[in-house]
FIDO-385760 format. One line per field, with one value per residue (C-alpha): residue number from 1; residue in one letter; chain; x, y, z. Coordinates in steps of 0.001 Angstrom, whole numbers, padded with zeros to 6 digits, always signed. Layout:
<rs>
pos	c(NUM, ...)
code	c(A, ...)
unit	c(A, ...)
x	c(X, ...)
y	c(Y, ...)
z	c(Z, ...)
</rs>
This chain:
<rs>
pos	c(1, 2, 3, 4, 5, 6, 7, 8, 9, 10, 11, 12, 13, 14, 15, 16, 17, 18, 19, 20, 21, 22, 23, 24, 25, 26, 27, 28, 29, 30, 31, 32, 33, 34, 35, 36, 37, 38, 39, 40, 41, 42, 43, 44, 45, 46, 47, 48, 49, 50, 51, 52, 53, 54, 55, 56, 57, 58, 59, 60, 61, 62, 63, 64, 65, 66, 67, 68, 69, 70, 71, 72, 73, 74, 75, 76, 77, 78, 79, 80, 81, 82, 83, 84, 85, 86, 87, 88, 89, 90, 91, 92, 93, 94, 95, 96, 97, 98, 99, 100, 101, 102, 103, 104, 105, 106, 107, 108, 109, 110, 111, 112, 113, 114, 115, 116, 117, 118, 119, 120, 121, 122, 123, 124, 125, 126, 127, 128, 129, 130, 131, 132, 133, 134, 135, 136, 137, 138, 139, 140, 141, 142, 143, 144, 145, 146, 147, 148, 149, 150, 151, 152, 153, 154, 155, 156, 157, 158, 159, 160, 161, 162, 163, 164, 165, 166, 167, 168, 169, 170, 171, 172, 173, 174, 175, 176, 177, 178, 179, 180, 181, 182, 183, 184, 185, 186, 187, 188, 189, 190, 191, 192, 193, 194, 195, 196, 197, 198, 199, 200, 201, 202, 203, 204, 205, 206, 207, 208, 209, 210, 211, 212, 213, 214, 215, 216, 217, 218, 219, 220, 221, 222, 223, 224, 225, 226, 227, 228, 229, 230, 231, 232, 233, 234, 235, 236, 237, 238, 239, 240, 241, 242, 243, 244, 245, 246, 247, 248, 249, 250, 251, 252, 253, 254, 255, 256, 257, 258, 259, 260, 261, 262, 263, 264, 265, 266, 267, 268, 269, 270, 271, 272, 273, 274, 275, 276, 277, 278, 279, 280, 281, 282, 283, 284, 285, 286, 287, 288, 289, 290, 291, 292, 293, 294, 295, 296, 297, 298, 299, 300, 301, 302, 303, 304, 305, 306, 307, 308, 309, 310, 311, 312, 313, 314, 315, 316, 317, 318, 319, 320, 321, 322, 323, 324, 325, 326, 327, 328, 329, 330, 331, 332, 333, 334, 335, 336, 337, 338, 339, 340, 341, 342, 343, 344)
code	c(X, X, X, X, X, X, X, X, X, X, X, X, X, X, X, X, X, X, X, X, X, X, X, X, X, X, X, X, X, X, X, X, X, X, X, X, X, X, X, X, X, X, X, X, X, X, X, X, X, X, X, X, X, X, X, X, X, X, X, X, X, X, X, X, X, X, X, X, X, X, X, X, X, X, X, X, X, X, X, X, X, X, X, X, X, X, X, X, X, X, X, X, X, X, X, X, X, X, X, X, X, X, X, X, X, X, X, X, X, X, X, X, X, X, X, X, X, X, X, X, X, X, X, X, X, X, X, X, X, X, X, X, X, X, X, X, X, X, X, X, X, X, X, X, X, X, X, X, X, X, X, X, X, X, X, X, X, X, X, X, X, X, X, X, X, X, X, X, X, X, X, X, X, X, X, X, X, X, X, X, X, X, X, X, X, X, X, X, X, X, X, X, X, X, X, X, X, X, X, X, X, X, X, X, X, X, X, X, X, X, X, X, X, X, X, X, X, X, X, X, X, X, X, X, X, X, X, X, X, X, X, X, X, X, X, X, X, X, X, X, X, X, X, X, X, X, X, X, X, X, X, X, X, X, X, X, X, X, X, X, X, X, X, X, X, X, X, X, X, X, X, X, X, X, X, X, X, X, X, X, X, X, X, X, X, X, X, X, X, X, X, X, X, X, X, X, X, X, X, X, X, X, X, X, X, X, X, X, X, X, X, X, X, X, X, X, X, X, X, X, X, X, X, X, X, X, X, X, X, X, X, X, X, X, X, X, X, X, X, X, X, X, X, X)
unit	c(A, A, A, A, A, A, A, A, A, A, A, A, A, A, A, A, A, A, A, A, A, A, A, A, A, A, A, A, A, A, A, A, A, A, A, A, A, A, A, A, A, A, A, A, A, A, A, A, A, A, A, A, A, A, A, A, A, A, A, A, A, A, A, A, A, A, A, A, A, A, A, A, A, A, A, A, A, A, A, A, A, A, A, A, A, A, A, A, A, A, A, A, A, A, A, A, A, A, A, A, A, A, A, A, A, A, A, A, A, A, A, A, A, A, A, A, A, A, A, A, A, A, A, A, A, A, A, A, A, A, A, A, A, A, A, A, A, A, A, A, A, A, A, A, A, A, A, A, A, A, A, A, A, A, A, A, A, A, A, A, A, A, A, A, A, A, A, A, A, A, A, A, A, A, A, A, A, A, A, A, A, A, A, A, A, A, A, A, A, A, A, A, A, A, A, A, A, A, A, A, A, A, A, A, A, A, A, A, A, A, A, A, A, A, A, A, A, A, A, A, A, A, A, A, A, A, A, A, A, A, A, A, A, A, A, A, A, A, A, A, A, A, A, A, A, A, A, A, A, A, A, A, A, A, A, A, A, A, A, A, A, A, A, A, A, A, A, A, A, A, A, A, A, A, A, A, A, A, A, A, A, A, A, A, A, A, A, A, A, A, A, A, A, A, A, A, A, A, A, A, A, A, A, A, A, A, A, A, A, A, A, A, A, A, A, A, A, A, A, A, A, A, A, A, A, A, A, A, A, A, A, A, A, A, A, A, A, A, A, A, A, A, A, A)
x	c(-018644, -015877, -017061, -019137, -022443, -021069, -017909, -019998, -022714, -019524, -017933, -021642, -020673, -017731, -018873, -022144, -020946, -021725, -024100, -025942, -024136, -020675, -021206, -021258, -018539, -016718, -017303, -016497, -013103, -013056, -013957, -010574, -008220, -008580, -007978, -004641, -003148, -004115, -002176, +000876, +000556, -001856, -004707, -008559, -009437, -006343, -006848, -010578, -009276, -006763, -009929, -011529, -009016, -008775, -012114, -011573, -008479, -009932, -012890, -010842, -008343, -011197, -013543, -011701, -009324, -007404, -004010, -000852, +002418, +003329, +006988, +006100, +009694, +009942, +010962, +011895, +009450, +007217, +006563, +005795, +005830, +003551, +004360, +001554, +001828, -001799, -002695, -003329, -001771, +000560, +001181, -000892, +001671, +000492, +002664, +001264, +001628, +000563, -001161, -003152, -002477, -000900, -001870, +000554, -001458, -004463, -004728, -007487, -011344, -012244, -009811, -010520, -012608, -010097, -007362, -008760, -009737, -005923, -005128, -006830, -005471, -001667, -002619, -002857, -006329, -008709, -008955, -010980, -007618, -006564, -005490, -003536, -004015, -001014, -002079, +001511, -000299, -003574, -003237, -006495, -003628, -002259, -005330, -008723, -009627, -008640, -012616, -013427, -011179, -012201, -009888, -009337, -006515, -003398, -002385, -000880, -003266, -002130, -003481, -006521, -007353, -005860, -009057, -011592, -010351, -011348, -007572, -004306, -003266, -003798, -001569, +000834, -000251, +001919, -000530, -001595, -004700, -007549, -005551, -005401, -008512, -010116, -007713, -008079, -011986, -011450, -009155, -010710, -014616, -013330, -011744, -014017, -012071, -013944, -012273, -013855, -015004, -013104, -008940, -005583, -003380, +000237, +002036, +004095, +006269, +010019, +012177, +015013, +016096, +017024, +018920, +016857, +013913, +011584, +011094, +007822, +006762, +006716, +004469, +004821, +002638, +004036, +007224, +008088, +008868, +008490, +010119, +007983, +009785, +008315, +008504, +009344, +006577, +007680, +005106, +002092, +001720, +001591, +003534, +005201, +008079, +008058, +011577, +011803, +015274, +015134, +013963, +015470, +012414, +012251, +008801, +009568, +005790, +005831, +009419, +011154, +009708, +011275, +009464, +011473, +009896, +005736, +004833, +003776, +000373, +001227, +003485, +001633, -001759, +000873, +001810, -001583, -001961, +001743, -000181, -003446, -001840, +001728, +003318, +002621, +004849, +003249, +006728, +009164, +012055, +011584, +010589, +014079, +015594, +013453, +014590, +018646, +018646, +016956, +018911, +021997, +020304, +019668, +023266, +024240, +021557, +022890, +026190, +025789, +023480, +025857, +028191, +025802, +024806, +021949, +020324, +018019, +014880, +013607, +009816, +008539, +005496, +005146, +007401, +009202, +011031, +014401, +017937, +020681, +022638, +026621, +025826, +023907, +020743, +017462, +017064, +014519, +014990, +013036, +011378, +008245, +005420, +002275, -001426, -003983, -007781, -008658, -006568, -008120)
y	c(+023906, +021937, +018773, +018818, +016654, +014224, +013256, +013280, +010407, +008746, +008398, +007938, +004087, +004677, +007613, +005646, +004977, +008963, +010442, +013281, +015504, +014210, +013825, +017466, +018118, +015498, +017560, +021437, +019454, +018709, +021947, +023361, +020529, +021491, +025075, +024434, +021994, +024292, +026057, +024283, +023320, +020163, +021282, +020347, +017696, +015653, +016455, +014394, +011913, +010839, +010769, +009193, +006352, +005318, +003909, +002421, +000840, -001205, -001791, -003828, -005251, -006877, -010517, -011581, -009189, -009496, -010816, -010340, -011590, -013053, -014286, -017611, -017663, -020566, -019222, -021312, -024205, -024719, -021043, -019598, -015628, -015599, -011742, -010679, -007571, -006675, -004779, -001633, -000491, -001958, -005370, -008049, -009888, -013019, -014896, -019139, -020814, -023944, -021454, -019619, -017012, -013485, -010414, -007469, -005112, -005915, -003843, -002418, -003382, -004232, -006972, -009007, -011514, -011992, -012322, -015079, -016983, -016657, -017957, -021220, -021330, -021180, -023460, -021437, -022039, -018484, -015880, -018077, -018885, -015886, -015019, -011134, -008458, -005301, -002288, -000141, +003425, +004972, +005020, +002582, +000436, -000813, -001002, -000619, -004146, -004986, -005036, -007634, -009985, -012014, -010601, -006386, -005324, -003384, +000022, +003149, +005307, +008237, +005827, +005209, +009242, +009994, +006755, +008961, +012298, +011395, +012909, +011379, +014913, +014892, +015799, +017151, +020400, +020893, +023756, +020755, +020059, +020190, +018128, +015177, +015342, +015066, +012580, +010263, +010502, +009513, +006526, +005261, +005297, +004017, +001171, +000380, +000917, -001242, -000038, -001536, +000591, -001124, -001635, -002877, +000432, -000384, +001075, +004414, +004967, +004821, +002078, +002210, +003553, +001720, +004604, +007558, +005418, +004349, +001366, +001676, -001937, -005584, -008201, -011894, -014545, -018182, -017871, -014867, -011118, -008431, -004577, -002431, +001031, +004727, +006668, +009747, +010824, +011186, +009513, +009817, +010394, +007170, +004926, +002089, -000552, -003745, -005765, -010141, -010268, -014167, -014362, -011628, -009506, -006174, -004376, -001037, +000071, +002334, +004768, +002163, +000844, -001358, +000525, -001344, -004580, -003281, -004017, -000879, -001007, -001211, +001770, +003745, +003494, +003918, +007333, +008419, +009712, +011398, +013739, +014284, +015661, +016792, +014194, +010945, +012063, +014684, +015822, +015178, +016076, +013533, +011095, +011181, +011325, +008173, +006487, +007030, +005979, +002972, +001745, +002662, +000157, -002637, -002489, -003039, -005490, -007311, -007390, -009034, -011774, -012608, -013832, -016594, -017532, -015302, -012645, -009697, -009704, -006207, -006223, -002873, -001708, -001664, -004111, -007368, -008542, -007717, -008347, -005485, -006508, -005777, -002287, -002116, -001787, -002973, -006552, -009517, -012125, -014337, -014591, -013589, -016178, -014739, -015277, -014401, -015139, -015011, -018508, -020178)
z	c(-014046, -015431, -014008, -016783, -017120, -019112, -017219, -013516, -015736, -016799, -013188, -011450, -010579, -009232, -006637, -006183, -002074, -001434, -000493, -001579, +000676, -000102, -003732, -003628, -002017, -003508, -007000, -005496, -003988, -007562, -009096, -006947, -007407, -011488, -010908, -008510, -010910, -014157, -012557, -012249, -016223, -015834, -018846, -016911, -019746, -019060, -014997, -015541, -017468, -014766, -012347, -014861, -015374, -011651, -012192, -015817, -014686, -011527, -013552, -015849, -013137, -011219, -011860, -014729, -015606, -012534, -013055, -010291, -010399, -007020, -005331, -003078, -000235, +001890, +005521, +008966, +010470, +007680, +007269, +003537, +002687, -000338, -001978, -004273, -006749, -007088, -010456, -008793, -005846, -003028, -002394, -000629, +001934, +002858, +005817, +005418, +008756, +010693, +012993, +010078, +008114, +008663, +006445, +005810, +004165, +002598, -001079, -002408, -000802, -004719, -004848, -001987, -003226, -006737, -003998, -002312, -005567, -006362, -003309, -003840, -007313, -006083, -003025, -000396, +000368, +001244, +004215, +006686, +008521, +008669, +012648, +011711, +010088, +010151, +008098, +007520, +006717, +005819, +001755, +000107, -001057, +001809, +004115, +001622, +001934, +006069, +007257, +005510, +007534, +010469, +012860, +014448, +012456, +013178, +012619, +013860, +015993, +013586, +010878, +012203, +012841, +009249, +007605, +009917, +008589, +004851, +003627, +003478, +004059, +007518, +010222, +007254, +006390, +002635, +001173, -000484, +001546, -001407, -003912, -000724, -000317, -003367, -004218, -000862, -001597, -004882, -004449, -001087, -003192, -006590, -005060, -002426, +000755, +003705, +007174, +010444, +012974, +015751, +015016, +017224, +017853, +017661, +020417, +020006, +023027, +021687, +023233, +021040, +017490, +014526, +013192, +012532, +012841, +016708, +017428, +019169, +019638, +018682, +016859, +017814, +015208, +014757, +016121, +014160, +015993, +014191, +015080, +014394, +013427, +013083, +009635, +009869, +008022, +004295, +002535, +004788, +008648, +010527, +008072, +010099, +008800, +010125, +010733, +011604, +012178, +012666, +009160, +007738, +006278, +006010, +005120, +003977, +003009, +000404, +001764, -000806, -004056, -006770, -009554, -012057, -011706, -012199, -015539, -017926, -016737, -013335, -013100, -015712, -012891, -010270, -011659, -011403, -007989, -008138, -011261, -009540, -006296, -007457, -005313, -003346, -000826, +001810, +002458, -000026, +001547, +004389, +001869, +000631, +004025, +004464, +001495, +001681, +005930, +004621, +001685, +004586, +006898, +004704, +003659, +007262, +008072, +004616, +006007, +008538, +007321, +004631, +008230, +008066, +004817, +004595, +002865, +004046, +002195, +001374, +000804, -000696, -000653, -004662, -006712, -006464, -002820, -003174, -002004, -002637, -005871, -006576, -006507, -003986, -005991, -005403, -007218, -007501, -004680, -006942, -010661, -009610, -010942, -013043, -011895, -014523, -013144, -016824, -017610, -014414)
</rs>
């Protein structure tokens, strides 16, 4: 067995949720996700210790170790997008309004409690307010934390079948399936990923295209509308993009990242899950296709906010909000701020 006796006592915390039944499976998804990837050139030892690391690494990001750094954008009417790069994972997007509080993705399930105690330290007071809840895809990431909220959240329907499936694999058959698996069980259990049985489906009936991309429906909260646009299905089945023209935010989940801005940590645990399964993308090729029609959009929605003055916000899934630089790169908006529950 080459998940050997003394790496299963090592990782026994983290799988702890299973049960008997899954642990076992659990370890023969294990046993096969080695063998594929030995394979490919990825040696077993250095396989585990990836595993392995997904626990160390939240272990150490969580209680006192947790530390973000977070961008803080006044919008319209007394509005506030508060941007926060967790230490592991996708961002946390908190919209602050005199209505209560909007959540765009939640992050990881193990970070919900050191979230709200940062959001009291910056002033933004805890989750008890909070009225909205979108989830943009099924990755632990981006919706691992969203039943613990007081309100239903948001998703895709696709989403919601993909969290019940136990893969991130699903409904993208890549010959890929065992490496998704084992990978989704081990992200979603290491990290603590609380779903709620009972969730909001967007709608999914086209009305229009924004380019190559649906629009399938619309979000209203505090005076803001938000487009909500259909992936193609690049990164995961089910991934959604949200667009508030009025304020000029777009959420691109995680079809565009600004990699350049995650500190060495951050991008080092990022590249985790791209070893473990080969890829983060379930197809690559529309990944890309993804990516380029974007950065081609937000050049033309750019364009014409600089008529008036403005400029259109791109918030990634992973990294710093953005604007498009001289060369149409992705660039900082802001210096983001640091957070460090440690100094508090």
């Amino acid at each position: 067995m080459m998940l050997d006796t003394g790496f299963l006592e090592r990782i026994a915390p983290y799988i702890e949720p299973l049960t008997d039944e899954g642990r076992a499976e659990y370890i023969a998804e294990g046993e096969e996700s080695i063998k594929i990837r030995e394979k490919e050139g990825l040696s077993p030892r250095d396989y585990l210790q990836l595993v392995e690391n997904i626990g160390l690494y939240l272990g150490k990001t969580t209680g006192a170790g947790f530390d973000s750094h977070y961008q803080k954008i006044p919008l319209t009417k007394d509005k506030t997008l508060l941007v926060i790069q967790l230490p592991g994972g996708g961002n946390l997007n908190v919209f602050l309004t005199p209505e209560g509080k909007m959540i765009l993705d939640t992050g990881y399930g193990c970070y919900y409690k050191d979230c709200e105690r940062m959001l009291n330290a910056v002033g933004a007071g805890d989750f008890s307010d909070v009225k909205f809840v979108v989830c943009t895809h099924g990755d632990a990431d981006h919706c691992g934390a969203s039943g613990y909220f007081p309100v239903t959240p948001v998703m895709h329907p696709v989403t919601k079948e993909l969290l019940e499936s136990g893969t991130r694999g699903y409904a993208s058959p890549n010959g890929r399936e065992i490496l998704e698996k084992f990978y989704t069980t081990t992200i979603n259990t290491y990290s603590r990923m609380n779903i709620p049985e009972t969730v909001r489906y967007c709608k999914t009936e086209p009305v229009r295209k924004h380019g190559l991309f649906p629009v399938i429906d619309e979000f209203e909260f505090a005076g803001m509308r938000f487009e909500v646009w259909a992936s193609l299905g690049g990164h995961i089945a089910g991934q959604i993009f949200l667009y508030e023209p009025d304020e000029g935010l777009l959420f691109t989940s995680d079809a565009l990242l600004n990699f350049a801005t995650l500190t060495k940590a951050r991008a080092d645990y990022s590249s985790i899950a791209d070893s473990m399964i080969g890829s983060v993308n379930v197809n690559s090729d529309i990944a890309r296709t993804e990516r380029r029609e974007l950065m081609r959009i937000t050049k033309e929605l750019d364009d014409e906010l600089k008529k008036s003055g403005r400029r259109l916000l791109i918030c990634c899934g992973h990294g710093a909000v953005s604007i498009l630089d001289e060369k149409g790169m992705l660039s900082p908006y802001s210096e983001p701020l640091y957070y460090s529950a440690g100094s508090c």
